[in-house]
N, CA, C and O of each residue as an XYZ file, in Angstrom:
376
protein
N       0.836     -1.170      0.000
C       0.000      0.000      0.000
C       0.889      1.244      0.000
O       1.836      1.332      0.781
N       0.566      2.260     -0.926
C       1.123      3.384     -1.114
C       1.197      4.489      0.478
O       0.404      4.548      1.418
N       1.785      4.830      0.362
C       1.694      6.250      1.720
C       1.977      8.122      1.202
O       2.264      8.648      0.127
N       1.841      8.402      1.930
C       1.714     10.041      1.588
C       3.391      9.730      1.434
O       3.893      8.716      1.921
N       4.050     10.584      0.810
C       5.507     10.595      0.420
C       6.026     11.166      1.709
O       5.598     12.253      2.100
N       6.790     10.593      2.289
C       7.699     10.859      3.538
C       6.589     10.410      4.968
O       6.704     10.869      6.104
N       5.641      9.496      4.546
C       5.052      9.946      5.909
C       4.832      8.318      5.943
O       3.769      7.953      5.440
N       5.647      7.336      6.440
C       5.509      6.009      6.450
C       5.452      5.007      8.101
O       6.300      5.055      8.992
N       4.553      4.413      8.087
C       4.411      4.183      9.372
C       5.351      2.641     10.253
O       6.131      2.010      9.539
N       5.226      2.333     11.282
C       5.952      1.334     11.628
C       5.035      0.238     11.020
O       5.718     -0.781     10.917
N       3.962      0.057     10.642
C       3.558     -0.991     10.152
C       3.834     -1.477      8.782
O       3.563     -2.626      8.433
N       4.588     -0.250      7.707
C       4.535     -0.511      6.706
C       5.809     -0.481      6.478
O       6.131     -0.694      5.309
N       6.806     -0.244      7.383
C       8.369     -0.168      7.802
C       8.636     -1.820      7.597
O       9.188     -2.540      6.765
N       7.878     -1.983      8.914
C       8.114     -3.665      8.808
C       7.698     -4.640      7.520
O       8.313     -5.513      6.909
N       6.045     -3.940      7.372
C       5.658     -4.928      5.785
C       7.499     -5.013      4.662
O       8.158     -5.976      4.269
N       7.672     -3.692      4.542
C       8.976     -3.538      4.013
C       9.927     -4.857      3.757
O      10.204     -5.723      2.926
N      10.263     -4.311      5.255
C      11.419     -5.084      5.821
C      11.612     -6.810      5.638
O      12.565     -7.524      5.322
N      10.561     -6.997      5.914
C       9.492     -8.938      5.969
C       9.681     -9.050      4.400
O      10.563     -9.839      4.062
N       9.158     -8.544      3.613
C       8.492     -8.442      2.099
C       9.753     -8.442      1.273
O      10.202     -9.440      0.710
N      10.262     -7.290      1.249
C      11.417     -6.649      0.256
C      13.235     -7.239      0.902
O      14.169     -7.707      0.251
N      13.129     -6.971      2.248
C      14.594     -6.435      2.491
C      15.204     -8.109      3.427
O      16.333     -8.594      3.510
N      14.058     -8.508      3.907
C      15.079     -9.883      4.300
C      14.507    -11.499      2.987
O      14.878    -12.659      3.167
N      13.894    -11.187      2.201
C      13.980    -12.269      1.562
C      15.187    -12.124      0.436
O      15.517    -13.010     -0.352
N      15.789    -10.759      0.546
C      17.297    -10.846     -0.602
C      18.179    -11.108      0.512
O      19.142    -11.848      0.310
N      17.952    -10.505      1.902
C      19.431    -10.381      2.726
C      18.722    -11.253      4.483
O      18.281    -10.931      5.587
N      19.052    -12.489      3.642
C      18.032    -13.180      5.378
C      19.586    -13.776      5.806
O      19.691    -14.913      6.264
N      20.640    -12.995      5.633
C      21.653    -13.361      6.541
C      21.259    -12.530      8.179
O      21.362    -12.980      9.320
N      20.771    -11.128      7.675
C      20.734    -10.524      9.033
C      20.730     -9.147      8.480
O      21.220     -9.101      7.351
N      20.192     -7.672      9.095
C      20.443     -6.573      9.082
C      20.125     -6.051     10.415
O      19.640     -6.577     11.417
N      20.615     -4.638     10.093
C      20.320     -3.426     11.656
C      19.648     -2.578     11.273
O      19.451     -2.992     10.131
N      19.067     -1.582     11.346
C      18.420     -0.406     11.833
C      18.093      0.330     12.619
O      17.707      0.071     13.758
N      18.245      1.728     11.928
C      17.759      2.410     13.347
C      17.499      3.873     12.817
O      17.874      4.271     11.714
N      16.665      4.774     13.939
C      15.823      5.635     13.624
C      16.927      6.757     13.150
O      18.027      6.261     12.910
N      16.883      7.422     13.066
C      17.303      9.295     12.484
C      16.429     10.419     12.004
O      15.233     10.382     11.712
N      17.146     11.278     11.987
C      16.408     12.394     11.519
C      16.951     13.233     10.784
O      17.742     14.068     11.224
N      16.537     13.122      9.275
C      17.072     13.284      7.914
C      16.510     14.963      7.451
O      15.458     15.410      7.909
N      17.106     15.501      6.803
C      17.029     16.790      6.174
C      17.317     17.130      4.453
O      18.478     16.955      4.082
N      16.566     17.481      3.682
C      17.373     17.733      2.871
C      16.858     19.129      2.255
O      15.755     19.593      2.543
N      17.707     19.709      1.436
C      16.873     20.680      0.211
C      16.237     20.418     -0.611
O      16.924     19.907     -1.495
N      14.618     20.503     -1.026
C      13.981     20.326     -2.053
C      14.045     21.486     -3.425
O      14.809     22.436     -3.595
N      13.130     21.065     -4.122
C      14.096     21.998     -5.570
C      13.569     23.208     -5.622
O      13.857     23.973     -6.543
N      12.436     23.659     -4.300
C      12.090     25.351     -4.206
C      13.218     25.594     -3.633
O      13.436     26.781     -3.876
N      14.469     24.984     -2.725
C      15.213     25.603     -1.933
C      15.117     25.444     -0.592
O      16.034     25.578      0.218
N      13.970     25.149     -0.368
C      13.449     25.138      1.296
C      13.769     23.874      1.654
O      13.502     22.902      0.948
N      14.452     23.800      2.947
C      14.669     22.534      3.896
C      13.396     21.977      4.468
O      12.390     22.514      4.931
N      13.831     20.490      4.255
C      12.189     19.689      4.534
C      13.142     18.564      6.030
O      14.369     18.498      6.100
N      12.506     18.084      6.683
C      12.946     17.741      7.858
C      11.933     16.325      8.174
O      10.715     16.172      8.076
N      12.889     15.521      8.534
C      11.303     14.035      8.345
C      12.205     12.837      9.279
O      13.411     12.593      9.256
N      11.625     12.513      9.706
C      12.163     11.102     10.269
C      12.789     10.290      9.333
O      12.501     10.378      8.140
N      13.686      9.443      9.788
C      14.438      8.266      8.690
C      14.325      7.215      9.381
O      14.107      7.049     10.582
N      14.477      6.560      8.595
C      15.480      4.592      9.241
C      16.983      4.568      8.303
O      17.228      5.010      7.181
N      17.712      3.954      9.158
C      18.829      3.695      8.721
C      19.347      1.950      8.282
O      19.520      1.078      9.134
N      19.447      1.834      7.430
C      19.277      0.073      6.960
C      20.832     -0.128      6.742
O      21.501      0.491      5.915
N      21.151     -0.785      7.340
C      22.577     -0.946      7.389
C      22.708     -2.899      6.752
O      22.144     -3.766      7.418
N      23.415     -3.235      5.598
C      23.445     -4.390      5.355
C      24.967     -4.748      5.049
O      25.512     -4.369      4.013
N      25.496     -5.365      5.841
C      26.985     -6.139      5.469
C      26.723     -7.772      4.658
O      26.087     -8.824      4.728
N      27.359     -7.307      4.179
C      27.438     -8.719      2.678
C      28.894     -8.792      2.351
O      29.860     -8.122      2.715
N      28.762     -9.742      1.607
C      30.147    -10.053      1.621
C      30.441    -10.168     -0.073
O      30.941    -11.152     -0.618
N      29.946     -8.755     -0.843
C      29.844     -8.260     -2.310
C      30.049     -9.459     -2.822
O      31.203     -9.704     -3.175
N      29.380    -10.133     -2.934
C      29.042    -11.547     -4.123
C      28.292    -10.920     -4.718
O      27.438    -10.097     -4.389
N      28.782    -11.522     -6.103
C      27.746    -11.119     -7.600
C      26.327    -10.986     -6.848
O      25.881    -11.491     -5.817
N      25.807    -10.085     -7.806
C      24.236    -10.117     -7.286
C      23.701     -9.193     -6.343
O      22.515     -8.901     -6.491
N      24.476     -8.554     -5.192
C      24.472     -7.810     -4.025
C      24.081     -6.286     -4.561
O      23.182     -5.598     -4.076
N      25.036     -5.863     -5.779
C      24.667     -4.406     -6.188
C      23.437     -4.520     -6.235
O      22.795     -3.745     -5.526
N      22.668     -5.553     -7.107
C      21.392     -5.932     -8.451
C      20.438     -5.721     -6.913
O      19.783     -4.679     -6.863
N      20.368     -6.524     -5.879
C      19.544     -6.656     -5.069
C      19.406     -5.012     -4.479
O      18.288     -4.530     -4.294
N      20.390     -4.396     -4.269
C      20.271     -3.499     -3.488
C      19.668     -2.229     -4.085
O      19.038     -1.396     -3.434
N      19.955     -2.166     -5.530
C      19.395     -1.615     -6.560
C      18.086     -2.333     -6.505
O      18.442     -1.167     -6.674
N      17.119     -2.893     -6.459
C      15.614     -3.152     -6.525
C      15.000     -2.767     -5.055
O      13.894     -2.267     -4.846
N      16.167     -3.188     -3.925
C      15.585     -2.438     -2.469
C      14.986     -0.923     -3.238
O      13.800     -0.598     -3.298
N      16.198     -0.114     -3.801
C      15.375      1.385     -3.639
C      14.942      1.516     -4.089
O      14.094      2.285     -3.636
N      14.657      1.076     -5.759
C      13.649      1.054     -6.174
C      12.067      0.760     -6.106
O      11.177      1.468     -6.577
N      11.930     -0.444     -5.411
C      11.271     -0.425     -4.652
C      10.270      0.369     -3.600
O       9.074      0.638     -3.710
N      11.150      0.624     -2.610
C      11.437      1.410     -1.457
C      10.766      2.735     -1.991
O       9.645      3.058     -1.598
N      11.691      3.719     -3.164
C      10.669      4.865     -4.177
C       9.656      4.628     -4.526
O       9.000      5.636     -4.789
N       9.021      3.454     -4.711
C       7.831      3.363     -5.802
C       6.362      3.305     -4.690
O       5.209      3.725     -4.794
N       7.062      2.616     -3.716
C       6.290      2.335     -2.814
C       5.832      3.168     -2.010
O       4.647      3.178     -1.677
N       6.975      4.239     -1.452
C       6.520      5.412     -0.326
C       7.001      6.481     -1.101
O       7.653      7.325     -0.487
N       6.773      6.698     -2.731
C       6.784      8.058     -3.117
C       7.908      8.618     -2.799
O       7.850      9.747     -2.311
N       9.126      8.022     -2.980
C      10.282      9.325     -2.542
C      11.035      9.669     -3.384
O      11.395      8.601     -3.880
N      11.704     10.723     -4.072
C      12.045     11.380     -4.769
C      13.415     10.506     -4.804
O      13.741      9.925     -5.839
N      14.096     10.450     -3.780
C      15.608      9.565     -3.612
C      15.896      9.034     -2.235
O      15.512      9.484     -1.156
N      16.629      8.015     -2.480
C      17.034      6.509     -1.546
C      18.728      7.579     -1.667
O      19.231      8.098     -2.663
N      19.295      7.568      0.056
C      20.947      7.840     -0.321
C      21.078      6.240      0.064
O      20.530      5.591      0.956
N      21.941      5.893     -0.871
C      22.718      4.493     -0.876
C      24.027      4.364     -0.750
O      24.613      4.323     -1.832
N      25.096      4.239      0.767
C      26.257      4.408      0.861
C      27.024      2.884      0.125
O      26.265      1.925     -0.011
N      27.931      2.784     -0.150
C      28.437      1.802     -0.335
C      29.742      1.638      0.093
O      30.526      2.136     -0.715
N      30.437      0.984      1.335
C      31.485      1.208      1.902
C      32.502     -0.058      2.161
O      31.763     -0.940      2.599
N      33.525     -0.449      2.116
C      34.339     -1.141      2.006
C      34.660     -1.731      3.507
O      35.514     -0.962      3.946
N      34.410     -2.637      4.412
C      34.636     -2.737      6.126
C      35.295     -4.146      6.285
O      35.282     -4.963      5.364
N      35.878     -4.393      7.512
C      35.971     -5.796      8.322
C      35.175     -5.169      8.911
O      34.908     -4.030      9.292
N      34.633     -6.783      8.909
C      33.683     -7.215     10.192
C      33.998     -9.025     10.448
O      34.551     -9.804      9.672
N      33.471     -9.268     11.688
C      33.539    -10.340     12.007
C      32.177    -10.544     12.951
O      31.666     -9.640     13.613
N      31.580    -12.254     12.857
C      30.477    -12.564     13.650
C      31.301    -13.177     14.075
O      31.090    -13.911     15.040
């Protein structure tokens, strides 16, 4: 179900999450709340709650492709103009 653009609730956070984001990455992810800002194209600062989706993989083929349909997704679904998508190089260990 569609939502007003920026205005997405914990119920449809999770539909998300269940639906889209752990049947590509059911190794495991984190999240967590923030509070995001940006300039829209009148100029004026818009101010909105975020989630932060943090996914470590271990870049096997396929990982960009998936992560690329998350935002797509993710846009189509809650109306958002743009997904920032970091992509960062780490150790980690479980």
């Amino acid at each position: 179900m569609a939502s007003e653009a920026g205005d997405i609730t914990e119920s449809q956070w999770a539909n998300f999450l269940a639906a889209s984001v752990t049947s590509r990455f059911p190794q495991g992810l984190t999240v967590w709340e923030a509070n995001g800002q940006w300039r829209g194209p009148g100029g004026g600062i818009t101010r909105e709650r975020a989630k932060v989706l943090l996914l470590v993989h271990d870049g096997s083929p396929g990982v960009g492709a998936a992560v690329h349909e998350l935002v797509e997704i993710y846009k189509r679904t809650f109306r958002q103009d743009s997904v920032l998508w970091e992509n960062a190089s780490v150790c980690a260990t479980f």
